[in-house]
Phi, psi and omega in degrees: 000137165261127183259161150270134133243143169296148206287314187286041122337118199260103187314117154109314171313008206207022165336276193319292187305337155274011159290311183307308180311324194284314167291000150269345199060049178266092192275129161245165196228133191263137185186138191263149200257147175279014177153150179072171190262329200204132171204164163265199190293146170290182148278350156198144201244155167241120169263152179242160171233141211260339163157184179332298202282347187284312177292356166267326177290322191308283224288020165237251158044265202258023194302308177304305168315283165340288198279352191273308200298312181311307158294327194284318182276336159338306203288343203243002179067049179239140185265133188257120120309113186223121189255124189247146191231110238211123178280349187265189205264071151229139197249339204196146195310275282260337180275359193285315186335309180316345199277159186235129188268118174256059148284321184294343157315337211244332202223105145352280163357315181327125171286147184264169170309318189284339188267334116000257171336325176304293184328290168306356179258307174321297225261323183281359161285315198242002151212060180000034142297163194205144185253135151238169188227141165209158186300132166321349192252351194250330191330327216260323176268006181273299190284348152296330163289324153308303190282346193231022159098006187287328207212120167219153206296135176088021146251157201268126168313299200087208171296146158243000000 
């Protein structure tokens, strides 16, 4: 089990009780709470991506951090979202191939849409996150439809 205790926790006053955690195997993780001292992980979480190119840099870039973030809510029974919010005409991962990186004029280096798309099906195999795409003006009804369970995998996005 992984716990949050809140930051204002007074380091070194609360000893025992992270012995006790630690001898139950009860991982904590510090972080500040809007009330209490202690909660657990949600069930379920949204990282928003701000568009294409933010979600391309986590998975090259930033990959290691990214896939860590990924493992930690897998590890915590948490299900992670990641809504990326995208002006181009993609409804769905099957659709990512279509994106054109525009970087690839400047860098080889550049990731193309279809090796982008390989990945996110690679990272929803093997640590069961799941990408959704919505219009930037939709981002806000997207992520109450996420949280609250209206939109779940294997159902059709539709329009975004």
């Amino acid at each position: 089990m992984i716990l949050i205790e809140d930051t204002r926790q007074q380091s070194g006053k609360h000893d025992l009780k992270h012995r006790q955690f630690e001898e139950m195997g009860v991982q904590l993780i510090r972080c500040a709470l809007p009330f209490g001292d202690y909660a657990v992980i949600p069930e379920v979480s949204v990282d928003t991506k701000r568009n294409m190119d933010e979600i391309a840099m986590n998975l090259t870039a930033d990959h290691e951090r990214f896939r860590h973030e990924c493992e930690r809510a897998r590890d915590a029974g948490c299900m992670l979202f990641i809504l990326v919010e995208t002006e181009w005409d993609i409804n769905s991962i099957d659709d990512v191939h279509l994106w054109e990186n525009p970087r690839s004029p400047l860098s080889s280096k550049a990731i193309s849409g279809a090796k982008l798309e390989k990945i996110m099906k690679t990272m929803e195999r093997r640590y069961g996150v799941r990408f959704y795409f919505c219009r930037p003006n939709n981002s806000a009804q997207y992520i109450v439809k996420l949280l609250s369970g209206e939109i779940r995998r294997g159902e059709e996005q539709g329009n975004h």
